[in-house]
C-alpha positions as CSV (number, residue, x, y, z in Angstrom):
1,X,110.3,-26.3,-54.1
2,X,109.4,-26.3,-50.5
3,X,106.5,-23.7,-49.7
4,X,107.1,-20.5,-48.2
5,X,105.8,-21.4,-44.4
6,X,108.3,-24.5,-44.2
7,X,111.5,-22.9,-45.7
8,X,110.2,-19.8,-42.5
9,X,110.3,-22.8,-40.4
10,X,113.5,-24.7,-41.7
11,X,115.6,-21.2,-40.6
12,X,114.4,-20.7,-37.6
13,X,114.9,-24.2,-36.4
14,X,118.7,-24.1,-37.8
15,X,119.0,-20.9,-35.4
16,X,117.6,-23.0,-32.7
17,X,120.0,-25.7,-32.9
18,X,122.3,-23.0,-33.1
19,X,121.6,-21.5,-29.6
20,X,120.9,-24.5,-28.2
21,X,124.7,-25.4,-28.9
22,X,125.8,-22.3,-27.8
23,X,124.5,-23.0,-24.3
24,X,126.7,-26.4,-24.1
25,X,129.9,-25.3,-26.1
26,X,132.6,-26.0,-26.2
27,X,131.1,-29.8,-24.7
28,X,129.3,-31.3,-27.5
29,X,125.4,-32.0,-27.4
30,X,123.7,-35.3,-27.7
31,X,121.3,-35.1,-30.9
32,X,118.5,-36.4,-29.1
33,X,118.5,-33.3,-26.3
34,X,118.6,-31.0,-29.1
35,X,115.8,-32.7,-30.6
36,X,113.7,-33.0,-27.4
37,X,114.4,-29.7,-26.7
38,X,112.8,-28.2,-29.9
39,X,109.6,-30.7,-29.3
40,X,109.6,-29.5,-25.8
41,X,109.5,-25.4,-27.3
42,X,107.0,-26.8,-30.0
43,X,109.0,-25.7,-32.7
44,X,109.3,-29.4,-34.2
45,X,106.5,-32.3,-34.0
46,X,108.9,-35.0,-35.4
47,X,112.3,-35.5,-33.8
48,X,114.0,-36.2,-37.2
49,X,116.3,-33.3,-37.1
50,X,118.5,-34.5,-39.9
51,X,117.9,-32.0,-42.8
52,X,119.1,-29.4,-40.2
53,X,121.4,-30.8,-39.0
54,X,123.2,-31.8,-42.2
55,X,122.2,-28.3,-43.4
56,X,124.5,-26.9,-40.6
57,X,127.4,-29.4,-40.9
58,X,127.6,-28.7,-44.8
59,X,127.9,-25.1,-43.8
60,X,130.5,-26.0,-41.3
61,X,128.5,-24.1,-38.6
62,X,128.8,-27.7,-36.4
63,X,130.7,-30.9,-35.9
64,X,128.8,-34.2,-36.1
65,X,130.2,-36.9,-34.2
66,X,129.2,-40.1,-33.9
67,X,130.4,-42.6,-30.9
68,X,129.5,-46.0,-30.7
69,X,127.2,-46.8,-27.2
70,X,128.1,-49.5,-24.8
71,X,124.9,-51.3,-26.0
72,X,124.7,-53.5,-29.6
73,X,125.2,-51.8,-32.9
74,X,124.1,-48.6,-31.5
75,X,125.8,-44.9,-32.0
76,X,125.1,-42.0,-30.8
77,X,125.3,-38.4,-32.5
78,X,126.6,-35.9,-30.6
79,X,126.7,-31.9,-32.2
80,X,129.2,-30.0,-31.2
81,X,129.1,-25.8,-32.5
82,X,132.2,-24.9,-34.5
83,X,133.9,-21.0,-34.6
84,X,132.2,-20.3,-37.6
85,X,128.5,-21.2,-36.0
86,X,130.0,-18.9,-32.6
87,X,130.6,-16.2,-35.8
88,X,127.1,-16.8,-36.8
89,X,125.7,-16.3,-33.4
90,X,127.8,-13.2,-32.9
91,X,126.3,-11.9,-36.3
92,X,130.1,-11.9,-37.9
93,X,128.6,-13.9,-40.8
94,X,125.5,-13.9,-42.4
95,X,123.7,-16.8,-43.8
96,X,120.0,-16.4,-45.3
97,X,119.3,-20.1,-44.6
98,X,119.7,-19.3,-40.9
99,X,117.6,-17.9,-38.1
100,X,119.9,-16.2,-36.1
């Protein structure tokens, strides 16, 4: 079981991406910004957002889409917040596991 501090840490960086979606929706979000933008506020030191992420798609709080780039064998992610994450923000749902 993950310890205490890093399960604190796991929510609040959820209701990060969260917000940070919120500022861009409806146009979805590269993963990258949303990634350098939590290094850039410090609340991450590795840019491997993927456990959130995937946390926040299984919940159906956002879309993951993936495009291919116009350079070889590359895709990029992009996030996009769904109604349900908007309900999240706006505090119509509740959800432990996020940091709202």
């Amino acid at each position: 079981m993950a310890d205490k501090m890093q399960v604190i840490q796991n929510k609040r960086v959820r209701g990060h991406i969260l917000t940070l979606l919120e500022l861009t929706h409806p146009t979805p979000t590269p993963c990258d910004t949303v990634a350098s933008a939590l290094l850039s506020s410090g609340l991450i030191t590795n840019p491997d957002i993927a456990k959130q992420v995937d946390y926040l798609a299984d919940k159906g709080y956002i879309e993951i889409n993936s495009v291919p780039a116009s350079y070889k064998d590359v895709h990029l992610t992009y996030l996009k917040l769904t109604a349900k994450g908007v309900d999240l923000l706006e505090e119509t749902l509740q959800d432990a596991g996020v940091e709202v």
